[in-house]
C-alpha positions in Angstrom: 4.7 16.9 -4.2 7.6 14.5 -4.7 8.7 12.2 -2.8 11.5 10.4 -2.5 11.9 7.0 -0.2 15.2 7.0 1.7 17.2 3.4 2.6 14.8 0.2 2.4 11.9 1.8 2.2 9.3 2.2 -0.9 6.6 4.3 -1.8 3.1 2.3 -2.6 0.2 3.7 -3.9 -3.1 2.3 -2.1 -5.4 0.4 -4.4 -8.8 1.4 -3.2 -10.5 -1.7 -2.5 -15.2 -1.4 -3.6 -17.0 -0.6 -0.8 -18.2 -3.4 1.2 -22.2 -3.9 2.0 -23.9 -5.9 4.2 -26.8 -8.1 2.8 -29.4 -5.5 4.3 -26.9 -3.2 2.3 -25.5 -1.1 5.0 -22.1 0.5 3.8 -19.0 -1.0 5.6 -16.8 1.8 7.0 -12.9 0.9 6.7 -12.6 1.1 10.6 -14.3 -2.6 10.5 -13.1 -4.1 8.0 -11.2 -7.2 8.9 -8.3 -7.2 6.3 -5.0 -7.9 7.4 -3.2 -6.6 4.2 -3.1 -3.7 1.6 -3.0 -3.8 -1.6 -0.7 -1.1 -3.4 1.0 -0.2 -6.4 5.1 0.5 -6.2 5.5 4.2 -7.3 9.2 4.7 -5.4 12.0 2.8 -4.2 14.7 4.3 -1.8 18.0 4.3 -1.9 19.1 1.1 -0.9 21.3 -1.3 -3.4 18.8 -4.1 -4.0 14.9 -4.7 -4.2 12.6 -7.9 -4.4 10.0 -5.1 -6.3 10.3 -2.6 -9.0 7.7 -0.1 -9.7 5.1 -0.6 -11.1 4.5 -3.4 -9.0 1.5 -4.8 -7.0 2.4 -5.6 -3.6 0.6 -6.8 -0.6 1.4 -5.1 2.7 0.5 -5.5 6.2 -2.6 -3.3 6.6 -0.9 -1.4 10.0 2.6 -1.2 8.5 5.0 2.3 8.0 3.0 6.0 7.9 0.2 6.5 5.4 0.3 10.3 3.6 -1.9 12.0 1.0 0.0 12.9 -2.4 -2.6 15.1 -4.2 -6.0 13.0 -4.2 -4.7 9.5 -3.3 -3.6 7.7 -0.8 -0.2 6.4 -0.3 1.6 4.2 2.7 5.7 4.6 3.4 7.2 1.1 4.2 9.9 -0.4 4.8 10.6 -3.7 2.3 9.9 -5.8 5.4 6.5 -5.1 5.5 6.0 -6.3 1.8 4.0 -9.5 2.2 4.1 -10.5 -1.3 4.1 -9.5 -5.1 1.0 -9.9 -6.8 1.5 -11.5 -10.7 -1.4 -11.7 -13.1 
């Protein structure tokens, strides 16, 4: 499946983040974990003029921001630029 953002928003690819343990090591579900952004990878832009981002990018985005889908195996999120906290270098 392709897809294809329209206007300001972009297509990010989720980075899965390791599984989180407590020290007794009890697996952290991702319903309790207290992260505030998501870390992605730019895979579309839309079809507006300008972008801060190109893909191939690393981007932070707010973790309850634009409509999460499933290409294939992975997880993806639909957002608009606004809820692009930053771009990740190095």
């Amino acid at each position: 499946m392709k897809v294809k953002p329209l206007g300001n928003r972009i297509l990010v690819k989720k980075i899965e983040e390791e599984e989180r343990r407590t020290p007794g090591g009890i697996v952290l579900p991702e319903s309790v974990k207290d992260e505030k952004a998501v870390k992605g990878e730019v895979v579309a832009l839309g079809t507006a003029e300008k972008f801060e981002m190109k893909v191939g990018d690393t981007v932070l985005i707010s973790a309850y921001s634009g409509t999460e889908i499933r290409i294939g195996e992975q997880k993806h999120m639909l957002v608009k630029t606004t809820d692009v906290l930053a771009v990740v270098q190095g």
